[in-house]
C-alpha positions in Angstrom: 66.7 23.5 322.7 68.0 26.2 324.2 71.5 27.7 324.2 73.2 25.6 327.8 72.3 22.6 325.9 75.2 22.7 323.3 77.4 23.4 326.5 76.4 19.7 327.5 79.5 17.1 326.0 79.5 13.6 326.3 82.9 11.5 326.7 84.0 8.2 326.2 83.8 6.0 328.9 86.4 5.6 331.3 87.0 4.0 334.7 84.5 2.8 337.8 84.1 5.8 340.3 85.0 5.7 343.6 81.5 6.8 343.8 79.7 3.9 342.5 82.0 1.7 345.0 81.1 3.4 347.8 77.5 3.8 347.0 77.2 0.0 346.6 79.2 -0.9 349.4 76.9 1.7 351.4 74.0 -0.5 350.3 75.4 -3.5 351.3 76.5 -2.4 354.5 72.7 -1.2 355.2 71.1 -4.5 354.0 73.4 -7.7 355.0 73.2 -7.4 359.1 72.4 -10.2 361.3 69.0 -10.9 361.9 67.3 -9.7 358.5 64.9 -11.7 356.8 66.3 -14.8 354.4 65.5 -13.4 350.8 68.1 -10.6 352.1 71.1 -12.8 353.5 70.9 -14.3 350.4 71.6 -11.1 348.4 75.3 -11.7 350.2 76.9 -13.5 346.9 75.1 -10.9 344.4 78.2 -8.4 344.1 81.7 -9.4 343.6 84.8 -6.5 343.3 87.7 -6.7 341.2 90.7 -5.4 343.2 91.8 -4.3 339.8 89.1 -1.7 339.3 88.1 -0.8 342.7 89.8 2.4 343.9 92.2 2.1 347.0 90.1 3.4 349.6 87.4 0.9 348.8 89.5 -2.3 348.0 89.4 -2.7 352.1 85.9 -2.5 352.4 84.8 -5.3 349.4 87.4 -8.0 350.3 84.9 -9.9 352.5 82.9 -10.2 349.1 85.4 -10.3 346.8 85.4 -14.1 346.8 81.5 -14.8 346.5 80.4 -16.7 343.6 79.1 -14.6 340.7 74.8 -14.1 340.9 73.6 -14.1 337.2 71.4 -11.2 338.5 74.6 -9.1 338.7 75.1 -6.1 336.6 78.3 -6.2 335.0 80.8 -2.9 334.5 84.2 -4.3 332.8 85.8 -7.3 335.3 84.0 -5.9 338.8 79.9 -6.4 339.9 79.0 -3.2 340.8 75.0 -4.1 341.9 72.3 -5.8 341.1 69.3 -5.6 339.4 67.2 -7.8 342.4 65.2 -5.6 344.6 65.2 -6.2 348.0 62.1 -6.7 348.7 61.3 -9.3 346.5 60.5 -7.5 343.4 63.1 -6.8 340.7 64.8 -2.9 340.6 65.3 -1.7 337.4 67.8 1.1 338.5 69.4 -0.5 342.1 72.7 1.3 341.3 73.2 -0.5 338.3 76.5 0.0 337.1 77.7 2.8 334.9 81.1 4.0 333.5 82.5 7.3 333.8 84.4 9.9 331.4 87.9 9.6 331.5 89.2 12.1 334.4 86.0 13.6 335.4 84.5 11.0 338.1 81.4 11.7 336.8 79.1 8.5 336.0 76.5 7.9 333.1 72.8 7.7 334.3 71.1 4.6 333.5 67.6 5.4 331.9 65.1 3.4 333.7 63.3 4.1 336.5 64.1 4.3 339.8 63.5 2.0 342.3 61.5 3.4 345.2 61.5 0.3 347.6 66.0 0.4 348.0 66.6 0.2 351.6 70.3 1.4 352.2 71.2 3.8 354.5 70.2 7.5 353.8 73.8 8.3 355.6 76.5 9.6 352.9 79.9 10.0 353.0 80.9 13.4 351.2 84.5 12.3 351.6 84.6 9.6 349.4 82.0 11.0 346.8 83.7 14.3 346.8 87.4 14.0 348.4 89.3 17.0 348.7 87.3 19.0 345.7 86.7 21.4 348.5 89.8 21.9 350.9 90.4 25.1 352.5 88.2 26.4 349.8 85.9 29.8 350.9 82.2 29.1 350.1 79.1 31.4 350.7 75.8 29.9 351.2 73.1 32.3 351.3 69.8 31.0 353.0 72.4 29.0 355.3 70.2 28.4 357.8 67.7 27.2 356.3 66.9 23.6 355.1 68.7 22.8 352.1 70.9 25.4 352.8 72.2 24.1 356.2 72.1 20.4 355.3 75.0 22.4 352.0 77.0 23.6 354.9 77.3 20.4 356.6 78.7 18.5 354.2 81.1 21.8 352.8 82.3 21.7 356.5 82.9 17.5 356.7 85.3 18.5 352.6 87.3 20.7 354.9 85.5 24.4 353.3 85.9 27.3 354.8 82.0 28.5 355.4 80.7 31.6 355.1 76.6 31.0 355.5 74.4 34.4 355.1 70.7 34.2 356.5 68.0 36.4 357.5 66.1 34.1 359.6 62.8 34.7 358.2 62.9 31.0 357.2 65.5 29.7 358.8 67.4 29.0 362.4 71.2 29.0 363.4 70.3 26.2 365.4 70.4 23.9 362.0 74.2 24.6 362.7 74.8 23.9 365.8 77.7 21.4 366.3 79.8 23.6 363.8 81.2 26.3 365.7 83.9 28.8 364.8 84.2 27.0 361.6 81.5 28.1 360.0 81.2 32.2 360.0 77.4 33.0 360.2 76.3 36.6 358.7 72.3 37.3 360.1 71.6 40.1 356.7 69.1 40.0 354.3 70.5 39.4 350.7 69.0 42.3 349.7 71.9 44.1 351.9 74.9 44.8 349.1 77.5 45.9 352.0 76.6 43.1 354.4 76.3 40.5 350.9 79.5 41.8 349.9 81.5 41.1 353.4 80.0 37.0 353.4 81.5 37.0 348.9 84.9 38.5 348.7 87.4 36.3 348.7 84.7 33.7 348.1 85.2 30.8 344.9 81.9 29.5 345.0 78.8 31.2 346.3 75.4 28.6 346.5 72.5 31.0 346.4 69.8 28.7 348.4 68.2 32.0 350.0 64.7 32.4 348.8 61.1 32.9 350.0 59.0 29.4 349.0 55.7 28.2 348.9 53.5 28.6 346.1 50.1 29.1 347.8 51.9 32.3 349.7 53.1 33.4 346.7 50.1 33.8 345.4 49.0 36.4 348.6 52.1 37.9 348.5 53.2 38.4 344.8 55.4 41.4 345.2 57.2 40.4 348.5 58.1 37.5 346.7 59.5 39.5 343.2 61.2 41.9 346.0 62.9 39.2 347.8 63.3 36.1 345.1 64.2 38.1 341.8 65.2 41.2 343.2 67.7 39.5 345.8 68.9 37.5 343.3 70.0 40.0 341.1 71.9 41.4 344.2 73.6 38.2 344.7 74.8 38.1 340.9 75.6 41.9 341.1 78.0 41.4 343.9 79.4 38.1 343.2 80.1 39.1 339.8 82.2 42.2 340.7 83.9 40.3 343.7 85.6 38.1 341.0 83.3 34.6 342.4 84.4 31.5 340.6 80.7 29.9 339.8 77.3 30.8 341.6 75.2 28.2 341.9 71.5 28.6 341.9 68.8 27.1 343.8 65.9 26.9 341.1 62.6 25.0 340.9 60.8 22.7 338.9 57.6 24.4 338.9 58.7 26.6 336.7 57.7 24.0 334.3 54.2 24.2 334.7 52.2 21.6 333.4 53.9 19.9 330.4 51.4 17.7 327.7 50.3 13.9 328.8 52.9 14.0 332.2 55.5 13.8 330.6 59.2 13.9 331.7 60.8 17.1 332.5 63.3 18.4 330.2 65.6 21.6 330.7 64.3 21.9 327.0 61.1 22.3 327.8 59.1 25.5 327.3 59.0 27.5 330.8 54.9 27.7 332.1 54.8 29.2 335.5 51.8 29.1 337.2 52.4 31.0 340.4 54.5 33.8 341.1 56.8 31.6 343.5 57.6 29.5 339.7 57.5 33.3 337.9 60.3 34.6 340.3 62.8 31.2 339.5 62.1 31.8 335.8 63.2 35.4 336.1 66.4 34.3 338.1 67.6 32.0 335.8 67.3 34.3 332.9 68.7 36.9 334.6 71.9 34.3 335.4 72.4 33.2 331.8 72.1 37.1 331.0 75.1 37.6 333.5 76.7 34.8 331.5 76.3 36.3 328.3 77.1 39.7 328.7 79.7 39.1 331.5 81.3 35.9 331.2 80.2 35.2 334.3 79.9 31.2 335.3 76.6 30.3 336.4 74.8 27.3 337.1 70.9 26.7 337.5 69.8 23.8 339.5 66.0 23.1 339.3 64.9 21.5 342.4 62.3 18.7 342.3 59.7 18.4 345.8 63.2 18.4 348.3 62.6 16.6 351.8 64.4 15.7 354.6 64.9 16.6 358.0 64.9 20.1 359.2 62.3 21.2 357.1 60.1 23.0 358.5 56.7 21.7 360.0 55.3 24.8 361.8 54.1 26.6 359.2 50.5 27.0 357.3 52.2 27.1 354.0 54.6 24.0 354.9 55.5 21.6 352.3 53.7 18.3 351.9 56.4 15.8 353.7 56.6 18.2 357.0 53.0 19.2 357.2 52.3 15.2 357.0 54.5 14.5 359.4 53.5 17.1 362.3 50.0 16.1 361.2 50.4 12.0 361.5 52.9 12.0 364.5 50.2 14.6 366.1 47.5 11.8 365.6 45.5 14.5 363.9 43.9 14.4 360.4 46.2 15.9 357.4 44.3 17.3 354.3 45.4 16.9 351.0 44.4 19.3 348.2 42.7 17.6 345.3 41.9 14.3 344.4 45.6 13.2 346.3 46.3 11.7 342.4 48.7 14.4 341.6 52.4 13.3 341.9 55.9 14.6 342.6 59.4 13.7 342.2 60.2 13.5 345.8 64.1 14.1 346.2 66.0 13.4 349.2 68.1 16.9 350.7 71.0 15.0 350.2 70.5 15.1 346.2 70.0 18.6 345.9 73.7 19.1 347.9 75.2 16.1 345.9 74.0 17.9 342.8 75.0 21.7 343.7 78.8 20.2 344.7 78.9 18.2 341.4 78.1 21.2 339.8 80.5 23.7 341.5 83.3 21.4 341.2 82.7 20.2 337.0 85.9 21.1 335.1 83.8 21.1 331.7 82.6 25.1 330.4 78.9 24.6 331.8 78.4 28.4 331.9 74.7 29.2 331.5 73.4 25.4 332.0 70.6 24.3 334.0 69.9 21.2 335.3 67.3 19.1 336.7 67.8 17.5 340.5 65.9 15.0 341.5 65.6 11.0 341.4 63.5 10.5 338.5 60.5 9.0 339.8 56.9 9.9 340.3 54.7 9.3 343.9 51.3 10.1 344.0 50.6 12.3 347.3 48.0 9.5 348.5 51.0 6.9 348.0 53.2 9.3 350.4 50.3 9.8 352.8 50.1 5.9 353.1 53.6 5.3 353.0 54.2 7.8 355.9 51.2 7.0 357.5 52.7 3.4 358.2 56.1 4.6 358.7 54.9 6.5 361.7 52.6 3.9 363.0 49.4 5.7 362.5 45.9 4.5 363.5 44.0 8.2 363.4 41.2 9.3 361.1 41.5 9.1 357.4 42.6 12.3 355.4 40.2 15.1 354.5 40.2 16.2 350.7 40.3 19.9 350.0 39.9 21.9 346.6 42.7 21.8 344.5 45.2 24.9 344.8 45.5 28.0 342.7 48.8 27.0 340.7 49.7 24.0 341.4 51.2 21.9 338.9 49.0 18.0 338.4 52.6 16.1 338.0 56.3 16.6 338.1 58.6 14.2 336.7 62.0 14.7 335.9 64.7 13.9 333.2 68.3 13.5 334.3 69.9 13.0 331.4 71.3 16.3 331.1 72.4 16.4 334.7 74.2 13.0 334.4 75.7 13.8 331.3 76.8 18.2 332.2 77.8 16.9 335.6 77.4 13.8 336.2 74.9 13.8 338.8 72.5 11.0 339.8 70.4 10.3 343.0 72.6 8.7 345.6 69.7 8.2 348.2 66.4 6.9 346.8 63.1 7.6 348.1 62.3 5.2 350.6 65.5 5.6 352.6 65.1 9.3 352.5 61.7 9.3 353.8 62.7 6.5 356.6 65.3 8.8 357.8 63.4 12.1 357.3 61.0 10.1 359.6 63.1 9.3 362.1 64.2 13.2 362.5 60.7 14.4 362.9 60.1 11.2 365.5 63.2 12.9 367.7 62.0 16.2 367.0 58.7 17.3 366.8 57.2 18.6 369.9 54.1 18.2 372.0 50.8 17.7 369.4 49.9 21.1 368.3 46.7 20.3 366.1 47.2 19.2 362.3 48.6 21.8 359.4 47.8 22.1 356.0 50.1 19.9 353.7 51.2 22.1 350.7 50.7 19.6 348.1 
């Protein structure tokens, strides 16, 4: 176990989050419209809110359902249904947003352990207000890789909590378009990070800086192992350097689950876990995060290491040989072309909606509890095969082309990746707020609007 672990406290419980409400409520909204099928109109009488434990600022929004009779299906949290344990589709979800207390003061909510449910249909739409409120006003940021996927989805919900945004960016992965709509109140910086004078201008001043810059891709790595040392570990240790001695508040981390490697019989991923890298893209994350906690320990410098698990969404990128899975299936499918996957199509992922990974770095920036050192795992706790995604994005996109061609496996690729959140829920109280099948709906929808004339298939890096 290592040392972040004892850093981890768990509190009694406490009040219903605003969070939970609005979550629910978000469901509800996305589910109980005119015109859907019968087994979901009849999911109306299935939550029922307290007025005395719903926050204000959701009280409004679950009168209409205040008065339905109670569903024996309900999940109970104190005198208020929170959600229910019925999935929509028929089936019955284990984890539909079953209700959770929090610790006292925190707004941080326990994780249920069972699985997630991968057929939810809520919106993919989240309201950073009301999970975040004003955590972040008039606050100066930094996000490095700002342009980039994750990285620009971070600056738009910093902007919509009122931050003052500072987003650093070389381009080599990413595009200032991903912020257009912003203007003059973001601040965009085109350096490398590997520039000190041009880091140090974006940090000073700065309370948080979220380090998303980074070069990805496993199979590049392994053609390019020093470029990615140079630019991963090297310009991380930059970003430490000079946040460090500009008096930053907590740098957050953009890590990786494969630094896990392959652990024994598939099972969960635990920040315990002995660290296996198989590829030098794993090799450099592993290197940053010791080098953090180092910082930590010899400096008293707050850190925080987030390992990412599969992220998708839209804006990734889809023109690229070394693109990841989701976007290279996507260009491939809407393209009517034939995709490839590597392997027997067996191996699975925790695929994690972009919106997770920025729910989870603003939790994490914004925990009052000493989590110096930590990491923590971000992702929703499930496990898809890449077959299952190919089908399920294969009908989400309408597709009637050829079947997909099998390739050898990959040079350091991991067979499955599975994660454990209960260290995240419990250090900062993160869980998924968009599940898998939303996410991919709405990443869907974004490549649909975006994706331009059929330029041939691309390799899917799965």
């Amino acid at each position: 176990m290592p040392a972040s672990a004892s850093r981890l406290r768990i509190g009694s419980v406490g009040p219903v989050t605003t969070a939970a409400f609005a979550r629910t409520v978000s469901m509800l909204s996305g589910m109980i419209r005119p015109g859907l099928p019968s087994p979901l109109r009849n999911l109306r009488p299935l939550i029922v809110a307290s007025s005395r434990s719903a926050p204000s600022s959701v009280r409004a929004r679950t009168a209409a359902s205040s008065t339905a009779p109670e569903c024996p299906q309900a999940i109970r949290a104190g005198s208020a249904v929170l959600a229910w344990n019925r999935c929509p589709r028929g089936g019955t979800c284990f984890r539909a947003l079953a209700a959770r207390r929090a610790r006292p003061g925190t707004g941080f909510v326990k994780r249920s352990t069972q699985p997630l449910c991968t057929t939810e249909t809520f919106d993919a739409a989240v309201d950073w207000r009301a999970l975040h409120g004003d955590a972040f006003e008039g606050v100066r940021v930094v996000v490095t890789g700002g342009a980039g996927f994750i990285g620009s989805h971070l600056v738009e919900a910093l902007v919509s909590l009122g931050a003052q945004v500072v987003a650093i960016d070389d381009l080599s992965g990413g595009d200032w378009a991903n912020l257009d709509g912003f203007g003059a109140s973001v601040e965009r910086i085109t350096a490398s990070i590997l520039d000190a004078e041009r880091l140090g201008e974006a940090v000073a001043g700065s309370r948080y800086v979220f380090h998303q810059a980074a070069l990805g891709s496993v199979p590049r790595s392994i053609k390019q192992p020093h470029r990615y040392f140079d630019v991963n570990f090297r310009g991380t240790l930059r970003v430490i350097e000079v946040s460090q001695r500009a008096g930053v508040g907590r740098l957050l981390f953009a890590s990786s689950s494969s630094i896990y490697g392959n652990p024994p019989d598939d099972a969960a991923k635990r920040e315990g876990m002995p660290l296996v890298p198989l590829s030098p893209y794993a090799a450099t994350k592993a290197c940053c995060e010791i080098a953090l906690r180092t910082w930590t320990d010899s400096y008293d410098f707050d850190t925080v290491s987030l390992r990412y698990f599969n992220i998708f969404g839209p804006r990734q990128n889809a023109n690229s040989a070394y693109a990841a899975v989701v976007a290279a299936f996507a260009k491939a499918l809407h393209a009517g072309g034939q995709a490839t996957i590597f392997g027997d199509g067996d191996q699975s992922r925790d695929f994690t909606y972009v919106a997770n990974a920025v729910h989870a770095n603003l939790l994490a920036a914004r925990c009052g509890d000493d989590i110096r050192g930590s990491v923590f795992n971000v992702a929703c706790g499930g496990s898809v095969s890449v077959n299952a995604l190919y089908g399920h994005m294969a009908q989400l996109l309408d597709y009637t082309g050829p079947a997909p061609q099998h390739a050898p496996p990959r040079v350091g690729e991991v067979r499955s990746s599975r994660a454990d959140l209960g260290a995240a829920n419990a250090g900062i109280g993160y869980e998924p707020i968009v599940g898998f099948a939303p996410g991919m709906a709405e990443t869907v929808r974004w490549y649909r609007a975006h994706l331009g004339p059929p330029a041939g298939p691309s390799e899917p890096d799965a």
